[in-house]
C-alpha positions in Angstrom: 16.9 17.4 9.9 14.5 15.2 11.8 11.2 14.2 9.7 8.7 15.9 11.1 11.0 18.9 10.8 11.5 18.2 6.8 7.1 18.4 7.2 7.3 21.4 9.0 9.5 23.2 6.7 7.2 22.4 3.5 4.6 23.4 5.6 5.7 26.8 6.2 7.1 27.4 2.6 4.1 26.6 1.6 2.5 29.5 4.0 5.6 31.7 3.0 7.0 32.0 6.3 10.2 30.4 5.9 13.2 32.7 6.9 14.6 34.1 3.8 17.5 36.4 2.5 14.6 39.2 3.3 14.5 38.3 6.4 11.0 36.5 6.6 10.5 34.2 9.1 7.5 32.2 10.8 6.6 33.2 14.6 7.8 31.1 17.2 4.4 30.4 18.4 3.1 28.7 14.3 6.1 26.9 14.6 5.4 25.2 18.1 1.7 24.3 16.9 2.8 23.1 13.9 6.0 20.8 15.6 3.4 19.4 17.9 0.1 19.0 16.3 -2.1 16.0 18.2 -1.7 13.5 17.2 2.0 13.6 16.8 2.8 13.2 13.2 4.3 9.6 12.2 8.0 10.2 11.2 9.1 9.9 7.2 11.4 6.5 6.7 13.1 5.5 3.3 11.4 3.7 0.7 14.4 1.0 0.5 15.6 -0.8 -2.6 12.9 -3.3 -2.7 9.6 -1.7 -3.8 8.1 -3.6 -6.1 9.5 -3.3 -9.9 5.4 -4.8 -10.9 2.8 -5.0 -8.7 1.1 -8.9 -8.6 -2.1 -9.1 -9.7 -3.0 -10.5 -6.1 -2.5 -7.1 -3.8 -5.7 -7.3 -1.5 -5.5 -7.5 2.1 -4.5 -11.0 2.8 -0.9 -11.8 2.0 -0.9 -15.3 3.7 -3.1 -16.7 0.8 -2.9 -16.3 -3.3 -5.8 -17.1 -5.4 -5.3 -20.0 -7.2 -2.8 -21.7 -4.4 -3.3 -24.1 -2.5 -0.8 -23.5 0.5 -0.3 -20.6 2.7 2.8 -18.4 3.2 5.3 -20.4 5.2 6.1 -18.4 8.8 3.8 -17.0 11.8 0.5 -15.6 10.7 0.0 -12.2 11.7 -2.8 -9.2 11.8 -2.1 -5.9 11.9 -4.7 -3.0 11.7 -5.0 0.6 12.0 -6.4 3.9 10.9 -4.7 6.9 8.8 -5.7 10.1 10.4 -4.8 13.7 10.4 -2.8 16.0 12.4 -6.3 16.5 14.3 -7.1 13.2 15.1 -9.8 12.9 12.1 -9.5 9.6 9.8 -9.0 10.0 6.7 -11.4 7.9 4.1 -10.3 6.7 1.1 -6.5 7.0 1.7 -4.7 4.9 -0.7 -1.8 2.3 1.2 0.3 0.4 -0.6 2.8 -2.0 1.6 5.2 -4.5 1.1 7.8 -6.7 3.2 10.2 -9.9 3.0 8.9 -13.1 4.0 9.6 -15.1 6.8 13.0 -15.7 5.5 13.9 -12.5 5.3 14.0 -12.4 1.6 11.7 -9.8 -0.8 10.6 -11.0 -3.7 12.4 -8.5 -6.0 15.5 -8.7 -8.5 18.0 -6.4 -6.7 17.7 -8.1 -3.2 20.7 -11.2 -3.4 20.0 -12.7 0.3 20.5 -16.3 0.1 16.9 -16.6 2.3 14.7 -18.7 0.0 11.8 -16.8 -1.6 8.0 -18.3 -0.7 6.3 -18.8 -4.2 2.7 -18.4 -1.6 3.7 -15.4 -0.3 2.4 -12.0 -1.7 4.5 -9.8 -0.2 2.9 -6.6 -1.8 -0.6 -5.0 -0.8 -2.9 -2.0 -1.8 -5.7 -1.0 0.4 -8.1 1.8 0.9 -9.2 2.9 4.3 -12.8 2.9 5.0 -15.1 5.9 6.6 -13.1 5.4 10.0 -10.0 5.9 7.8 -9.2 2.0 9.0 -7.4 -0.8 7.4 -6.3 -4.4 8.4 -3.9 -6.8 6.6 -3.2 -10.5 7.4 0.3 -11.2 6.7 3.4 -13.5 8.6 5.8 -11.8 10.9 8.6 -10.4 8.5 12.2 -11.7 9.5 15.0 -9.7 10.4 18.1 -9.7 7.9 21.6 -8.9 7.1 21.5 -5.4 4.7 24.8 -3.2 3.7 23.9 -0.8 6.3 23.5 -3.1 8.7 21.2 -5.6 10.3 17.4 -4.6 9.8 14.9 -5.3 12.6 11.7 -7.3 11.0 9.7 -4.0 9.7 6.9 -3.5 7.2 7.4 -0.6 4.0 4.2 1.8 4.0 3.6 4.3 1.4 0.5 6.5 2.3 -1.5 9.2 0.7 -3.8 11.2 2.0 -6.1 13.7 0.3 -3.3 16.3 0.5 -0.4 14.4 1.9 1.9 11.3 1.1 4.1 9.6 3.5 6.6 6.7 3.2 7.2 5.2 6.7 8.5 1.5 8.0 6.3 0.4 10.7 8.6 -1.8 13.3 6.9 -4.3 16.2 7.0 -3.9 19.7 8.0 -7.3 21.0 11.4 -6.7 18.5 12.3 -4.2 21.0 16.0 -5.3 21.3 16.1 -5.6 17.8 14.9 -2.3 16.6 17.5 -0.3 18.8 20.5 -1.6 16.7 18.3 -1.3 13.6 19.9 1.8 11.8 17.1 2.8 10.5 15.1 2.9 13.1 18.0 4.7 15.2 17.6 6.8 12.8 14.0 8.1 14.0 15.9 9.4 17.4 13.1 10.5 19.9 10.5 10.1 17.2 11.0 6.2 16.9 7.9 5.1 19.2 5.7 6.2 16.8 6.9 4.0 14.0 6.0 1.2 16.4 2.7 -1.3 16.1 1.8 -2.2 19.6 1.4 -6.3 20.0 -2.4 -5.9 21.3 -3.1 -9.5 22.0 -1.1 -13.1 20.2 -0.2 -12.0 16.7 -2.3 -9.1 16.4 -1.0 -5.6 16.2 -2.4 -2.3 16.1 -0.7 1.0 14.4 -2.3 4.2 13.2 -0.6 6.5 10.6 -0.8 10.1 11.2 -0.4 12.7 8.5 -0.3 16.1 8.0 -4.0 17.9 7.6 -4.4 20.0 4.4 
């Protein structure tokens, strides 16, 4: 089952119109609007192994720098910014994001995760935003590198879990200059026809852009 299908399904329990041992089922014409609301909805990824056990007191919006340090992250500084909106195009205020990525080495700064990659002591790696009225957010971070995993090689990607005011979504947002990369990433491959959206566009030098749609209440 494809994501989006795994939010259509809920979506139609919920309405009790899920085909049942009664016989119930939804009409072919709720199940097309709902499949292919507009905005398309992003697809559902896995949260991974390496969300973080703590959070660090230093989760704002800019990863390159921690309070009280007096050197940056090591790696290529990036932006990336976006809105979270709903299945109607409207953005979504106050959604909470939390994020989190390896370093420029490839490495996460978390217990379970044995890469060799050195960790960066000046890198944050964690962050927990709230959109504004236009349901926008913007992080500076550096580019994540790609690494070796027991399911195979993972394109550079950032973790996202979002929640709406009636929905939640974990997702991995993936770049588009990592093109090559991302089509032998399994995860990605993964996402099948529904992969593009998971995909920040590089709008000018290291700055991206990448909205989040969710399901409307």
């Amino acid at each position: 089952m494809r994501p989006n299908d795994r939010f259509l399904s809920r979506r139609l329990f919920g309405a009790g119109l899920l085909a049942t041992g009664t016989g119930l089922s939804a009409s072919p014409a709720l199940v097309q609007t709902l499949a292919q609301t507009d905005p398309p909805l992003t697809p559902e990824s896995p949260v991974g192994p390496f969300y973080p056990l703590t959070h660090p007191a230093d989760h704002d919006a800019d990863l390159v720098w921690l309070k009280g340090r007096s050197q940056k992250a090591a790696g290529s500084v990036i932006q990336v910014s976006g809105r979270i909106l709903d299945s109607r195009g409207r953005p979504i205020r106050n959604a909470v994001i939390e994020l989190w990525q390896a370093n420029a080495a490839g490495r996460y700064d978390h217990p379970n995760d044995v890469a060799k990659s050195p960790l960066d002591p000046n890198f944050q790696g964690f962050a927990r935003l709230v959109t504004g009225s236009d349901g926008g957010w913007r992080i500076t971070t550096v580019k994540p590198a790609a690494y070796d995993s027991p399911i195979g090689r993972r394109t550079p990607h950032i973790h996202f879990d979002v929640r709406g005011h009636a929905h939640r979504l974990t997702a991995q947002m993936y770049f588009s200059d990592d093109a090559a990369q991302n089509t032998v990433d399994p995860l990605y491959g993964n996402l099948g026809a529904d992969g593009p959206r998971s995909v920040a566009r590089l709008e000018a030098p290291s700055r991206y852009q990448w909205d989040v749609v969710l399901m409307d209440a």
